[in-house]
N, C-alpha and C positions, 0 to 999 in steps of 0.2 A: 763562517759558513752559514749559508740558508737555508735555513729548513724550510721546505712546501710544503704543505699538506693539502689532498683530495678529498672532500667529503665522497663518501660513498655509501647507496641505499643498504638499509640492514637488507635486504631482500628485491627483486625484479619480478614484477607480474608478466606475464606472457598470456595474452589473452589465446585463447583453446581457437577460435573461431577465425579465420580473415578479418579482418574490417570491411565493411557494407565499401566505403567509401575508399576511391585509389588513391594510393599513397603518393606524399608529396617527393618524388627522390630527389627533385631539384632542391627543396626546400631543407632536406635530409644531410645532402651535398654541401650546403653552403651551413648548417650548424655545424656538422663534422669536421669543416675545413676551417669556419672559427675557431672550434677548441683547441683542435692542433695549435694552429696559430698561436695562441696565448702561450704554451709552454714554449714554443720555440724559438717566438723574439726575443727573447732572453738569451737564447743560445747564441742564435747570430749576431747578436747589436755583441755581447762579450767576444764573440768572434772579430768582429771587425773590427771593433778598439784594440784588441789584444794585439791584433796585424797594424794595424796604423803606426806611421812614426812621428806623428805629432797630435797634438789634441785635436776634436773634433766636435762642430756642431752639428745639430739635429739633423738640418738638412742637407749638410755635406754627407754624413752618414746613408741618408736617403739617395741621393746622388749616387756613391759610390755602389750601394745596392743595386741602383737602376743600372750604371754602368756596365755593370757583370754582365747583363741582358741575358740572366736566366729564364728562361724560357716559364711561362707557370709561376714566378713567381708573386704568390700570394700575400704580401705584406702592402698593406697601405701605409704610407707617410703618416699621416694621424695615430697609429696604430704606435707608432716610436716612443713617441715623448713619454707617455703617461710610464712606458717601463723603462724610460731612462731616467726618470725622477726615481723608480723602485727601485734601481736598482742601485742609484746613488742614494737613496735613505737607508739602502742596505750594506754602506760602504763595499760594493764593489767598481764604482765607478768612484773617481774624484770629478767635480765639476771645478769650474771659474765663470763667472761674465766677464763680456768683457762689451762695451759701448760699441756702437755702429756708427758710422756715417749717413750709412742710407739706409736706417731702417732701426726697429728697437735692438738694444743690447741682446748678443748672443753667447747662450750656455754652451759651453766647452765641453767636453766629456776626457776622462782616460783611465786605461783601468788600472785599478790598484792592487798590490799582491796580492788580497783576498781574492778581487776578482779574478785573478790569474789562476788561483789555487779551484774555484769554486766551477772556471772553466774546466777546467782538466776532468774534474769529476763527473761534467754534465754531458766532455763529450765522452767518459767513457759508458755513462748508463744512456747517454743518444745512441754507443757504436752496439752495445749489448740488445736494445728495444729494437734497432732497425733489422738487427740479423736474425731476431727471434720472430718479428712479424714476417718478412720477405720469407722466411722457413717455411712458416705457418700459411700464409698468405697466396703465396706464390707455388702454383703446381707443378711448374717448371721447378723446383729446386727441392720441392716436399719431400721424403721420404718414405712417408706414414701411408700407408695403403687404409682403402674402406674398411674393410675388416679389422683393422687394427684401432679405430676409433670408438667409444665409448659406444 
């Protein structure tokens, strides 16, 4: 199993006043959907090996992504490799090369029981986060009335 860990500040300042200057949301948007990102390809590259029924390289993985033609979806190709080398240093992925004809030798990927084990866990605390935010989040589905918050 993998342990993560999050640093996180002893404390948050909240400045009392607006800032002079408008804020960047665009620039706000595109951190926020970075960081996502980072926990999540992880989720989905184990996703898609764990579906595959034979090994796969980088870029067929990336293809298959694209194929889906999810609408929004957020992941660059570049964005793959660096967490399928993690996550095979983390033996949840098995690699192989294997030589090309037309081009350099290509990394295989496939998951391995740990990785199967360490998916199951990631989609249950993904199914537990999405239903807790969309609650929270989402006025259509909230509960909690004005009065009823802090």
């Amino acid at each position: 199993m993998v342990n993560l860990t999050m640093n996180t500040p002893e404390h948050i300042e909240l400045a009392d006043e607006p800032a002079a200057e408008p804020m960047d949301v665009e620039g706000l948007a595109r951190k926020f959907q970075k960081e996502l990102n980072a926990g999540l390809i992880a989720l989905v590259l184990l996703s898609v090996l764990d579906r595959a029924s034979e090994d796969l390289y980088g870029y067929q993985i990336a293809k298959s992504l694209t194929a889906m033609n999810l609408a929004g979806a957020p992941m660059k190709q570049g964005a793959l490799y660096p967490v399928l080398r993690t996550l095979s240093a983390h033996g949840l992925l098995a690699s192989r090369v294997v030589p090309s004809v037309a081009g350099p030798p290509r990394r295989y990927y496939r998951i391995t029981p740990a990785g199967r084990e360490t998916l199951a866990r990631w989609l249950s605390i993904w199914t537990t986060t999405r239903t807790f935010v969309d609650a929270v989040a989402s006025p259509a589905t909230s509960t909690t009335t004005d009065s009823e918050l802090p």
